[in-house]
C-alpha positions in Angstrom: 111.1 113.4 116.1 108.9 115.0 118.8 105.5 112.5 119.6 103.0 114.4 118.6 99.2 114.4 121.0 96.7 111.8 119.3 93.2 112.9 120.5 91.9 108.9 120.7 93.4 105.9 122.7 93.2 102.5 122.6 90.0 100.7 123.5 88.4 104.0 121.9 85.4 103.9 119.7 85.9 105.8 116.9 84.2 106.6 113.3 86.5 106.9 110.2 85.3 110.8 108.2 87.3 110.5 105.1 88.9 107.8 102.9 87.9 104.4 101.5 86.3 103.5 104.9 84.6 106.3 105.5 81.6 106.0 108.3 82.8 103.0 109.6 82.8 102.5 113.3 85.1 100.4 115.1 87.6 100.0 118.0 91.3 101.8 118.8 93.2 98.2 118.7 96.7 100.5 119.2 98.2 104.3 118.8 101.3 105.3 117.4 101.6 108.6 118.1 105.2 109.3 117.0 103.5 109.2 113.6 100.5 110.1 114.4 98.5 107.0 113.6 95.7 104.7 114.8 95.1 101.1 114.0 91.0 100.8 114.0 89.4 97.2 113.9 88.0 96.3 110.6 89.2 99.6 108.8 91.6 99.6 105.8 92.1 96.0 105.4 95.2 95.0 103.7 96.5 91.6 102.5 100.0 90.8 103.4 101.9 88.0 102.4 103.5 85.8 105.2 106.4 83.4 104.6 105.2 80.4 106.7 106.9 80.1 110.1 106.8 77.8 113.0 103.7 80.2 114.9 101.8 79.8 111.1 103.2 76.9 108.7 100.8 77.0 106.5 102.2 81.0 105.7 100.1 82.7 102.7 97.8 86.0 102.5 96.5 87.6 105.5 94.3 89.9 105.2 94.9 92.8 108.9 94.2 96.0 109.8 96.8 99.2 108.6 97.2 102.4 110.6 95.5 105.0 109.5 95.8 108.8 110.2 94.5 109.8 113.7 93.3 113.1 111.8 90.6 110.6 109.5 88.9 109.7 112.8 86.5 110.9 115.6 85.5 109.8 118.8 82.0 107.9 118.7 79.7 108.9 121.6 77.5 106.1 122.3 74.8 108.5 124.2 74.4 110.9 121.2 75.1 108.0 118.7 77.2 109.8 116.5 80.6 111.1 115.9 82.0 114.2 118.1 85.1 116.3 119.5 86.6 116.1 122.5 86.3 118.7 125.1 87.8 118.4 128.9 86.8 119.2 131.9 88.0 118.5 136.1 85.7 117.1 137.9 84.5 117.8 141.4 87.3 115.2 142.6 89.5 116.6 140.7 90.2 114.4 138.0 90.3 115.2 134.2 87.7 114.3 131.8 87.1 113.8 128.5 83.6 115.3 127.4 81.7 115.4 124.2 80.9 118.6 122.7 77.8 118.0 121.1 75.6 116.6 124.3 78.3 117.1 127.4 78.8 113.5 128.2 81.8 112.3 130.3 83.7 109.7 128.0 85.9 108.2 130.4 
Protein backbone atom coordinates (compact mmCIF):
# COMPACT_ATOMS: atom_id res chain seq x y z
CA UNK A 1 0.00 0.00 0.00
CA UNK A 2 1.26 3.40 -1.29
CA UNK A 3 1.39 6.27 1.98
CA UNK A 4 -0.91 8.39 1.08
CA UNK A 5 -0.08 12.74 1.87
CA UNK A 6 -1.86 13.76 5.37
CA UNK A 7 -2.21 17.58 5.27
CA UNK A 8 -1.43 17.92 9.34
CA UNK A 9 1.57 16.79 11.37
CA UNK A 10 2.39 16.19 14.68
CA UNK A 11 2.54 18.97 17.15
CA UNK A 12 -0.36 20.47 14.81
CA UNK A 13 -3.38 22.14 16.21
CA UNK A 14 -6.25 20.99 14.72
CA UNK A 15 -10.26 21.19 14.98
CA UNK A 16 -12.29 17.86 14.51
CA UNK A 17 -15.51 19.01 11.50
CA UNK A 18 -17.49 15.87 11.64
CA UNK A 19 -18.21 13.04 14.02
CA UNK A 20 -18.91 12.51 17.77
CA UNK A 21 -16.21 15.22 18.56
CA UNK A 22 -16.99 17.51 16.39
CA UNK A 23 -15.48 21.22 17.16
CA UNK A 24 -13.10 20.08 19.41
CA UNK A 25 -9.64 21.53 19.24
CA UNK A 26 -6.68 19.71 20.30
CA UNK A 27 -3.07 18.64 19.42
CA UNK A 28 -1.52 16.11 16.49
CA UNK A 29 0.01 13.57 19.34
CA UNK A 30 1.11 11.23 16.03
CA UNK A 31 0.29 10.60 12.10
CA UNK A 32 -0.19 7.49 10.34
CA UNK A 33 -0.30 8.23 7.07
CA UNK A 34 -0.20 4.74 5.51
CA UNK A 35 -3.83 4.74 6.62
CA UNK A 36 -4.39 7.98 6.57
CA UNK A 37 -5.00 8.74 10.21
CA UNK A 38 -4.33 11.24 13.08
CA UNK A 39 -4.35 10.60 16.78
CA UNK A 40 -5.66 14.15 18.30
CA UNK A 41 -5.41 14.70 22.18
CA UNK A 42 -8.57 14.42 23.93
CA UNK A 43 -10.63 13.33 20.77
CA UNK A 44 -12.47 10.01 20.48
CA UNK A 45 -11.72 8.60 23.75
CA UNK A 46 -11.89 4.98 24.05
CA UNK A 47 -11.60 2.53 27.01
CA UNK A 48 -9.39 -0.38 26.61
CA UNK A 49 -8.81 -3.08 28.78
CA UNK A 50 -5.21 -3.84 29.90
CA UNK A 51 -4.15 -7.11 31.39
CA UNK A 52 -1.82 -5.82 34.28
CA UNK A 53 1.89 -6.07 33.51
CA UNK A 54 5.13 -5.27 35.24
CA UNK A 55 5.10 -1.22 33.64
CA UNK A 56 1.07 -1.11 35.13
CA UNK A 57 0.16 -4.04 37.86
CA UNK A 58 -2.66 -2.73 38.78
CA UNK A 59 -3.93 -3.51 34.77
CA UNK A 60 -7.83 -2.44 34.24
CA UNK A 61 -9.66 0.16 31.88
CA UNK A 62 -7.86 2.96 30.34
CA UNK A 63 -9.56 5.28 28.88
CA UNK A 64 -6.76 6.92 25.43
CA UNK A 65 -7.00 8.54 22.41
CA UNK A 66 -8.07 6.41 18.86
CA UNK A 67 -7.01 7.66 15.38
CA UNK A 68 -9.25 9.25 13.68
CA UNK A 69 -9.47 10.17 9.91
CA UNK A 70 -7.10 12.90 8.84
CA UNK A 71 -10.04 13.90 6.32
CA UNK A 72 -12.38 14.82 9.92
CA UNK A 73 -9.89 17.47 10.73
CA UNK A 74 -8.45 21.00 9.91
CA UNK A 75 -5.64 22.96 10.78
CA UNK A 76 -6.48 25.64 13.57
CA UNK A 77 -4.98 29.13 12.92
CA UNK A 78 -4.44 30.69 16.09
CA UNK A 79 -4.30 34.35 14.37
CA UNK A 80 -7.74 34.06 12.71
CA UNK A 81 -8.99 31.74 15.61
CA UNK A 82 -10.71 29.42 13.61
CA UNK A 83 -10.32 26.43 11.45
CA UNK A 84 -8.67 26.75 7.78
CA UNK A 85 -6.87 25.07 4.68
CA UNK A 86 -3.66 24.87 3.87
CA UNK A 87 -2.03 26.81 1.16
CA UNK A 88 1.94 27.06 0.41
CA UNK A 89 4.04 29.25 -0.54
CA UNK A 90 8.46 29.80 -0.88
CA UNK A 91 9.57 32.29 0.88
CA UNK A 92 12.13 34.98 0.05
CA UNK A 93 14.88 32.35 1.48
CA UNK A 94 13.56 29.96 -0.27
CA UNK A 95 11.98 27.77 1.98
CA UNK A 96 8.44 26.31 1.85
CA UNK A 97 5.61 27.44 3.85
CA UNK A 98 2.48 26.47 4.99
CA UNK A 99 -0.06 29.40 4.78
CA UNK A 100 -3.67 29.80 5.84
CA UNK A 101 -6.08 30.58 3.23
CA UNK A 102 -8.46 32.56 4.99
CA UNK A 103 -6.03 35.52 6.57
CA UNK A 104 -2.46 34.44 4.73
CA UNK A 105 -0.57 33.61 7.90
CA UNK A 106 2.65 31.59 7.72
CA UNK A 107 1.93 28.39 9.98
CA UNK A 108 5.27 27.01 10.33
Amino acid sequence: MATTRVHVKKGDTVMVITGKDAGKRGKVLSVEPARGRVVVEGVNIVKRHTRPTQKMPQGGIIEKEAPVASSNVMLFCNKCNRPTRIGRQILADGTKARICKKCGEVID
